[in-house]
N, C-alpha and C positions, 0 to 999 in steps of 0.2 A: 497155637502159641508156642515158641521157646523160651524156656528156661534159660536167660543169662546171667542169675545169681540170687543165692539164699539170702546173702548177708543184707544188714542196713545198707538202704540205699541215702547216701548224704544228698546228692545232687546229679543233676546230667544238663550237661549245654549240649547244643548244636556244634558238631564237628567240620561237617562237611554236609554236601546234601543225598550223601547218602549214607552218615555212621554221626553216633555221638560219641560225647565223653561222658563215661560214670563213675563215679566217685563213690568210694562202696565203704564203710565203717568197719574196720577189722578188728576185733576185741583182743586186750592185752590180757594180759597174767591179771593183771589189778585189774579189777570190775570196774572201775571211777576211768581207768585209761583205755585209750585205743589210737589208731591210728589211722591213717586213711591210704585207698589204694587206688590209682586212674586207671584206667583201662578203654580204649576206644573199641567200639562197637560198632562194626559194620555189616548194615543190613543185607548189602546184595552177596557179600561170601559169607555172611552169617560165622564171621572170626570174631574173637575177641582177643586183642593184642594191650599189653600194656603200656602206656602213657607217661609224659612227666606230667608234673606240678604245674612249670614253667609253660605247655599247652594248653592247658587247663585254662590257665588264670589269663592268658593272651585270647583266648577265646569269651571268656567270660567278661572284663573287663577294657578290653581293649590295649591298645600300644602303652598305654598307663598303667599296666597291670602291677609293675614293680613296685611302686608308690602306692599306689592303692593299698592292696595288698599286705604293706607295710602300717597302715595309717589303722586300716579293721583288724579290731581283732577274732574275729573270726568268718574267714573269707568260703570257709565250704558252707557255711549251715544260712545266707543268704540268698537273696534273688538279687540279680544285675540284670542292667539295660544300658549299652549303648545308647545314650539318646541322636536324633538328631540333627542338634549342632554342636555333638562329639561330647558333652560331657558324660557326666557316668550316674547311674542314680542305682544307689542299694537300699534294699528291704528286706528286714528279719521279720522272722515266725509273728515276732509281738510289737510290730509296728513299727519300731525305731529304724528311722532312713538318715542315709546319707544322701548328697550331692556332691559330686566330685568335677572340678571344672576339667578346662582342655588339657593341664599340666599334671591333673593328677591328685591334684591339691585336694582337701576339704574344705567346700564352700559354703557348704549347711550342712546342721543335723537337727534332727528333729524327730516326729512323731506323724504319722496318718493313723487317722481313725475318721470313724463315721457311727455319728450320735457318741459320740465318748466309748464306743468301740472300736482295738485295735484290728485295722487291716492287716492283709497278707497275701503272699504272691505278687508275680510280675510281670506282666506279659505286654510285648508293648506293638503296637499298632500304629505305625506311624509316628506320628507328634502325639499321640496318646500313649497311655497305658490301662491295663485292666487289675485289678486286684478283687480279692472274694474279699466279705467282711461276715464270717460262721453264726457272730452274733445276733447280727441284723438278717441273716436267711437272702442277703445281694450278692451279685459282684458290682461292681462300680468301675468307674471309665474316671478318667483323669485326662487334664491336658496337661503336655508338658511342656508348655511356655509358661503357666502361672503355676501350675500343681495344684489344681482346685477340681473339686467334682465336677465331672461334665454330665455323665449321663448316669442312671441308675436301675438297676434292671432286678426283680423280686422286691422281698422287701418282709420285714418280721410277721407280718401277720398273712404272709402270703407262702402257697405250696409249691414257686417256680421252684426256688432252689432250697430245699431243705439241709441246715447243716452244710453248706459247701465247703470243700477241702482243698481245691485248685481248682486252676482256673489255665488254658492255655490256649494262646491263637495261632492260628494256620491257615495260610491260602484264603484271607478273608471274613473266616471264619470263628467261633469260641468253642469248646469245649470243654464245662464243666462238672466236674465231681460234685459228687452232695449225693443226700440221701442214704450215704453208709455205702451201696452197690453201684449208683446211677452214674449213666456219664452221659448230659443232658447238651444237647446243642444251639448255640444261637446264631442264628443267619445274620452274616455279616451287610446285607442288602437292606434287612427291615429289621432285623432284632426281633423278629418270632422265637419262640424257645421251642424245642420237640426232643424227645426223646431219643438219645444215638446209640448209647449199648446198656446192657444190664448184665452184671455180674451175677456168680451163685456166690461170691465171696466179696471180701469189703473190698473196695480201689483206694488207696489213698492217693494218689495222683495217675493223670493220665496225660502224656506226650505225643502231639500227632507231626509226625514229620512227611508231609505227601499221604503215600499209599501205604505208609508203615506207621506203629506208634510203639509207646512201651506202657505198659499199664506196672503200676506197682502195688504190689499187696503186701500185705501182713507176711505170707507165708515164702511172698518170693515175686521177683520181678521177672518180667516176661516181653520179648517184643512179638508185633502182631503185624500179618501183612494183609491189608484189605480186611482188615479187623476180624482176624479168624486168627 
């Protein structure tokens, strides 16, 4: 694993298909403030070069990013998704979403939950999306033509996913966090769950892009090639 930063990790979108963008929390004088810094990450010359904003947010949100961007007030500490028939759909830590049509505009706001617990995360799979819900011990699958639960996978009295903290897809595939160290897998074919890596330290998210990922911890974030 390398080491590419101590600091708070705010967010990381997909760059390119072979680097992301990280968005890293840089502490101010005042303890209440801080600031944020982009940096793009490239896994095959293993550089870390700095970024703008204006990348950032065009990758995150689309050709709408300016309007967007304008309308949230706070555009690092959610999850985006392009949908596809171009609008924009965001989600915070504590369930409050937006939709954003083709212009940019806001066309709903609202709330996801499940059982009157708030959802979290974003990961989108075609005309779906995937979110964990930590309460209920799922992640959950969404269409995104009506935004209603499609499919459900764990569940509160159940040991798939204990506690899950993210949730992300790849090539098919799920990978999620939970259990404090676990980073458990769902086959995108049958939706088996199995076990993919196990930490000696907690994960609070894990990133799979191909043959590389970035795991984030507590003490520091890290990318990984072939999960080593």
């Amino acid at each position: 694993m390398q080491l590419i930063s101590t600091k708070d990790i705010v967010d990381i979108v997909k760059y390119s298909d072979d680097s992301v963008i990280m968005v890293e929390k840089i502490p101010l004088s005042n303890p209440a403030q801080y600031k944020v810094q982009y940096s793009v990450v490239d896994f095959k010359t293993k550089s870390i070069d700095v970024s703008t904003k204006s990348a950032y947010l065009l990758k995150k949100f689309g050709p709408n990013f300016k309007r967007i961007s304008e309308i949230i007030p706070n555009f690092v500490q959610c999850e985006a998704a392009v949908l596809y028939d171009r609008r924009v759909l965001v989600i915070y830590p504590n369930g409050e979403a937006g939709i954003f049509d083709r212009e940019g505009e806001l066309d709903w706001n609202g709330t996801f939950d499940y059982h009157g617990s708030p959802v979290k995360c974003l990961s989108l799979e075609g005309k779906y999306f995937w979110n964990i819900c930590p309460a209920e011990n799922c992640v959950i699958r969404y269409s995104c033509q009506n935004m209603k639960v499609d499919l459900r996978i764990g569940g509160k009295e159940s040991s798939t996913f204990i506690n899950p903290s993210y949730i992300c897809y790849e090539n098919g595939d799920l990978y999620v966090c939970c259990d404090n160290n676990k980073v458990r897998k769902i086959d995108g074919s049958n939706y088996t769950v199995s076990d993919y890596l196990n930490f000696t330290n907690t994960i609070k998210r894990y990133y799979k892009f191909g043959d590389y990922a970035i795991a984030v911890m507590p003490q520091g974030t890290y990318v990984m090639e072939n999960n080593e």
